[in-house]
Structure formats: C-alpha cells, structure tokens
C-alpha positions in Angstrom: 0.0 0.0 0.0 2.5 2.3 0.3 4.2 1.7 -3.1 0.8 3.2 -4.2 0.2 5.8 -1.6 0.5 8.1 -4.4 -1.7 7.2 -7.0 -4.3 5.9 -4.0 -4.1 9.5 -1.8 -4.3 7.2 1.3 -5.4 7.5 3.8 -7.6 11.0 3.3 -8.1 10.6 -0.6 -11.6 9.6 -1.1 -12.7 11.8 1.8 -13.9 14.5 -0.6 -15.7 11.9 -2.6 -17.3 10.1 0.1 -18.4 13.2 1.9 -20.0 14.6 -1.5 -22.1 11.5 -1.3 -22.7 11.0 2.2 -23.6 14.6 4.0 -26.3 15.0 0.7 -27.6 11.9 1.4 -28.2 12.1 5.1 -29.8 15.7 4.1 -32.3 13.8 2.3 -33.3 11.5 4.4 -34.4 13.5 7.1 -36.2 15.9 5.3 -37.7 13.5 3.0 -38.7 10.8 6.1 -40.1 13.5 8.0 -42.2 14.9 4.7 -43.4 11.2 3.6 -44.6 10.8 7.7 -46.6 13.9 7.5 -47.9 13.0 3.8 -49.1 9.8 5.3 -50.8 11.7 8.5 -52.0 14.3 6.5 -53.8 12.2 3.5 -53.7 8.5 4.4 -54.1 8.3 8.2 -56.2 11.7 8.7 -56.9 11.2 12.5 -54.4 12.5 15.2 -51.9 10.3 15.6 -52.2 8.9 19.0 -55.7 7.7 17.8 -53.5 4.8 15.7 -52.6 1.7 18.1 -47.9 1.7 18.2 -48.1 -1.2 15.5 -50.0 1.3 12.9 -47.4 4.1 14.1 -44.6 1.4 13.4 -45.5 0.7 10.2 -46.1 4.3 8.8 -42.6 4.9 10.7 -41.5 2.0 8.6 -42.8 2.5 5.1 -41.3 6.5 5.5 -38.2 5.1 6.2 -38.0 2.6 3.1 -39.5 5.7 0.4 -37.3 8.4 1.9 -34.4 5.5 1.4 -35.4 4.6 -2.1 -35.7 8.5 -2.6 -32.2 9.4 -1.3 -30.4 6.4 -3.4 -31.4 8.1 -6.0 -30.5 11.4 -5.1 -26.6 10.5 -4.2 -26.3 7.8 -7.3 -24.6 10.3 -9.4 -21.8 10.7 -6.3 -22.0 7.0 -5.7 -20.5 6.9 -8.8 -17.5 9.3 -8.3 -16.7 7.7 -5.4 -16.6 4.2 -7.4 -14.0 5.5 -9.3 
C-alpha cells in the first residue's frame, strides 16, 4: 500500500468523494422521512396520531423510512458513482 500511496491519496483521498455523497444523502433522508410521515398523517391516516394503536405508528414509521431511502439512493447515485472511481 504504500508503493501506491500516491496514486491511491491514502489514507484521506476519497474523503472529498465520500463526503460529496454521504452529507447530501443524510440531508435527504431527514427531510424527506419526515415529509413522507406527514404526507401519510395528512392524506392516508387523517386522525391524530395517537388515535393509531404503536403497530400502525410502526409501520407508517417503517414505510417512511424505506420511500425516503429509495428517494435518497437516487439522489446521491450520481456521487456514488465518483466515489466508485
């Protein structure tokens, strides 16, 4: 490894890269979790939400978490690749 510290820039090289990726992503996912949870309280599950029993909660805590996850792959794919490189 370090015959190719060089070319490689370890151990701080792919910082830049990774970081262009990573602080975008996390950006995303916590605005978009919290904006899917109130689209599903606002137009799905329309009463307050401690009318739901924990397992509904749970669930609609859930599903945010997987479409804001889907939503944010797609958002840092186009850094995922620079840090591929």
């Amino acid at each position: 490894m370090q015959e190719m510290r060089a070319e490689t820039r370890f151990p701080f090289g792919s910082v830049v890269p990774l970081w262009s990726r990573q602080i975008p992503y996390t950006m995303a996912k916590f605005f978009f979790f919290e904006k899917v949870v109130s689209v599903f309280y606002t137009y799905v599950f329309t009463q307050p939400k401690s009318s739901y029993p924990k397992t509904t909660q749970l669930g609609i805590t859930f599903a945010s978490g997987y479409i804001a996850g889907v939503i944010c792959a797609i958002v840092s794919h186009p850094a995922d690749s620079i840090v591929s490189l």
